[in-house]
Backbone as CSV, one residue per row, in Angstrom:
resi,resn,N_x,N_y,N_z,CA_x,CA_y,CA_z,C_x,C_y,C_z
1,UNK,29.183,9.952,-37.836,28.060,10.700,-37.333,27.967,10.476,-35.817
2,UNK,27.690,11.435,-35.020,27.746,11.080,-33.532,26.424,10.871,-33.120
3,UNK,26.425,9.997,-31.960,25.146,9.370,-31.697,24.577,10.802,-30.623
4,UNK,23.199,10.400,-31.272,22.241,11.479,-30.375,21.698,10.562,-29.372
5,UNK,21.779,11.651,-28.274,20.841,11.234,-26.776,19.591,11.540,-27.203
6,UNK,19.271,10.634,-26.541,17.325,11.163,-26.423,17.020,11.711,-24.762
7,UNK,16.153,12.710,-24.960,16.054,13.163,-23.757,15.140,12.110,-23.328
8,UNK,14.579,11.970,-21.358,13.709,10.891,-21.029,12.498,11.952,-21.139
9,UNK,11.429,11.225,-21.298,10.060,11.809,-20.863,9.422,11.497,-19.857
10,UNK,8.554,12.209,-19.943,7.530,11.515,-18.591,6.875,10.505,-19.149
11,UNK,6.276,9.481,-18.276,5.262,8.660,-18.445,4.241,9.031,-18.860
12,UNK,3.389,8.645,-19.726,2.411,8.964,-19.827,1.558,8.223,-20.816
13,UNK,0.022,8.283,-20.703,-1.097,7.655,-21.320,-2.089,8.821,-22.035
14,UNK,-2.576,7.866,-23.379,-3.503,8.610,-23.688,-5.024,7.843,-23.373
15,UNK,-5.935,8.448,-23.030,-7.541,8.288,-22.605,-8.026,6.986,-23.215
16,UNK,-8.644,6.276,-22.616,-9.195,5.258,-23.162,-11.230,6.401,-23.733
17,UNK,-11.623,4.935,-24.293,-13.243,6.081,-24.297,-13.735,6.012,-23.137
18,UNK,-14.228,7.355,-22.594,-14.994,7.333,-21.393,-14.126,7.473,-20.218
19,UNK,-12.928,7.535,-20.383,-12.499,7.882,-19.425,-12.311,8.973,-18.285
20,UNK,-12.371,9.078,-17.193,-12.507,10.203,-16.114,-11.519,9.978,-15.439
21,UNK,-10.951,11.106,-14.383,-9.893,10.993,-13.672,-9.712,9.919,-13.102
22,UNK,-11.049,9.499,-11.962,-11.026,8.624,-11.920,-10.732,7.014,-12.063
23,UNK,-10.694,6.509,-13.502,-10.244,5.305,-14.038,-9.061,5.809,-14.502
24,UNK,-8.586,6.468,-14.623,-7.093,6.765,-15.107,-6.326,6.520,-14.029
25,UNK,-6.668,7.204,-12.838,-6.155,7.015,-11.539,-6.091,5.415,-11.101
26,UNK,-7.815,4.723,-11.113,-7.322,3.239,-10.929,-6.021,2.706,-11.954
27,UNK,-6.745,2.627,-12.519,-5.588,1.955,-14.160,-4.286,2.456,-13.894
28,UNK,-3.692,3.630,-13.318,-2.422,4.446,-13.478,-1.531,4.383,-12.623
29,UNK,-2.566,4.514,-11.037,-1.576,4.854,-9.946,-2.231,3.651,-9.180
30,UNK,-2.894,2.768,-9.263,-3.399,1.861,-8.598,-3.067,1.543,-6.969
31,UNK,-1.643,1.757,-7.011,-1.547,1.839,-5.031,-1.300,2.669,-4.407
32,UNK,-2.141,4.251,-4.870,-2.752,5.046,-4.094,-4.173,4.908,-4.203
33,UNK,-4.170,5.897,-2.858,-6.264,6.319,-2.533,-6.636,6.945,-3.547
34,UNK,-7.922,6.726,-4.086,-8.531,7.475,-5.139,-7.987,8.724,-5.324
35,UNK,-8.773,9.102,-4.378,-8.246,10.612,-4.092,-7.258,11.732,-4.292
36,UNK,-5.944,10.612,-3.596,-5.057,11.336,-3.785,-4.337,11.509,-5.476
37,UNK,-5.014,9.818,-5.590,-4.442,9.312,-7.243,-4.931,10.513,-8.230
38,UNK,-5.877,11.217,-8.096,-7.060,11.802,-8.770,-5.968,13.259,-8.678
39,UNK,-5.697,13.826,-7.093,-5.167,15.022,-7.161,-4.319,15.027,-8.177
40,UNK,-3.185,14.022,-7.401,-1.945,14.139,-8.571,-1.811,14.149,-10.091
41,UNK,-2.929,13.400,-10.647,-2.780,13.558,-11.892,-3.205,14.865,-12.226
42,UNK,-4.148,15.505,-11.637,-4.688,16.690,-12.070,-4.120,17.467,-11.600
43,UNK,-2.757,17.504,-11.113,-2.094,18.823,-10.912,-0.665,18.587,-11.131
44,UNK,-0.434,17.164,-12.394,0.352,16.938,-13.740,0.045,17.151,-14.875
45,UNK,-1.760,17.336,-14.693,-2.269,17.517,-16.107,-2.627,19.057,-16.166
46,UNK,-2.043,19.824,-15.907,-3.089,21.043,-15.710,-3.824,21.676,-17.266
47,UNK,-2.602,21.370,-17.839,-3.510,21.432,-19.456,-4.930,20.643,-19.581
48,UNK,-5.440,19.650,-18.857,-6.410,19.075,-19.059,-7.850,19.709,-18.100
49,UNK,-6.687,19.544,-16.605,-7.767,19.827,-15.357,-8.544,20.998,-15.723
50,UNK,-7.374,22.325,-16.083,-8.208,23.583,-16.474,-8.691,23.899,-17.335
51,UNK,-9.279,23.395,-18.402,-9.792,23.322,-19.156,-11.501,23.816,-19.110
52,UNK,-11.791,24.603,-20.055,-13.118,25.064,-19.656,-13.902,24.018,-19.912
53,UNK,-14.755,23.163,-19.094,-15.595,22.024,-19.665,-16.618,22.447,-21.046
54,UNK,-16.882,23.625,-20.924,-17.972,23.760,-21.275,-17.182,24.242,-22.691
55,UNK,-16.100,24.576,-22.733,-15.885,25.042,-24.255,-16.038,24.117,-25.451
56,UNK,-15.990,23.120,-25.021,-16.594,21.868,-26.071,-17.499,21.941,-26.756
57,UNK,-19.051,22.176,-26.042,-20.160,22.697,-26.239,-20.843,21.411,-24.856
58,UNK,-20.248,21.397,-24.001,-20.535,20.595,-23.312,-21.137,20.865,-22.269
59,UNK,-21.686,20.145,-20.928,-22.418,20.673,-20.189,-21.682,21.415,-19.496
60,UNK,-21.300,22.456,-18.100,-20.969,22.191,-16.974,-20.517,21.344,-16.133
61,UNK,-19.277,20.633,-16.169,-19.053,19.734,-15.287,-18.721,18.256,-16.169
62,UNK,-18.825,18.396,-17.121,-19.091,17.306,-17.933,-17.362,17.110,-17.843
63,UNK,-17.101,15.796,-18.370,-15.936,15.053,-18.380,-15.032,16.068,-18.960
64,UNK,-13.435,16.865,-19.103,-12.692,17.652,-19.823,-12.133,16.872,-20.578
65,UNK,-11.559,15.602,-20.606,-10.951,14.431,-20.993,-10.987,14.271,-21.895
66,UNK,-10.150,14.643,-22.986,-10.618,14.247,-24.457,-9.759,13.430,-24.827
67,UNK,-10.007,12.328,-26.122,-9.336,10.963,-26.861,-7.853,11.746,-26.525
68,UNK,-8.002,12.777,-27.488,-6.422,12.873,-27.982,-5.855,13.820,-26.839
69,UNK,-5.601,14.029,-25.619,-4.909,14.490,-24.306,-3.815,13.348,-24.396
70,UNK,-2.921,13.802,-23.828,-1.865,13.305,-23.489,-1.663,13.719,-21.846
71,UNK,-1.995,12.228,-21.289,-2.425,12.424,-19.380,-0.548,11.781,-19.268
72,UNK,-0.145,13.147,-18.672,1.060,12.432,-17.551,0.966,11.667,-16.602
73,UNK,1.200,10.828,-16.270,1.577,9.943,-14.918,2.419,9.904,-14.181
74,UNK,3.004,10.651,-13.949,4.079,10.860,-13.344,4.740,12.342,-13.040
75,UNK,5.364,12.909,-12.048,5.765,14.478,-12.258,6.610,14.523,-12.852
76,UNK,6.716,15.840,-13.097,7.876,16.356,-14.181,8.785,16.208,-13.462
77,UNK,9.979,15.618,-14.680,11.587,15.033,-13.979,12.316,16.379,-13.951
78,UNK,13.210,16.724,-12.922,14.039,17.479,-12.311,14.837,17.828,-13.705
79,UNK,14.935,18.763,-13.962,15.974,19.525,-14.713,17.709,19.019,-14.199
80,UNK,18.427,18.028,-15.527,19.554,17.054,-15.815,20.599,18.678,-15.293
């Protein structure tokens, strides 16, 4: 039988409770600026960032972040 490759993935975490970009960013990217830590994930996560908050039944503005997201940390690896 011939051995299978595994493709690599990205890095990635799923949400602790309560989590916001924010603490993902500390916890994730820790030696960047908030800020920037915050962009990047949210424009790795775009499945998350764009997300209608409110389709939940949630407020406006309220956290998008749900348990079961799967947050990248890292950008997508270059096509092998």
């Amino acid at each position: 039988m011939p051995a299978i490759e595994l493709t690599k993935v990205r890095e990635s975490t799923l949400p602790r409770p309560g989590d916001t970009w924010q603490s993902i960013a500390a916890r994730c990217l820790p030696d960047l600026e908030e800020g920037e830590a915050v962009s990047k994930l949210q424009s790795w996560n775009l499945h998350v960032f764009m997300r209608a908050s409110g389709a939940a039944g949630g407020v406006r503005g309220s956290n998008p972040i749900l348990p079961s997201d799967v947050i990248f940390v890292e950008p997508p690896r270059a096509a092998a």
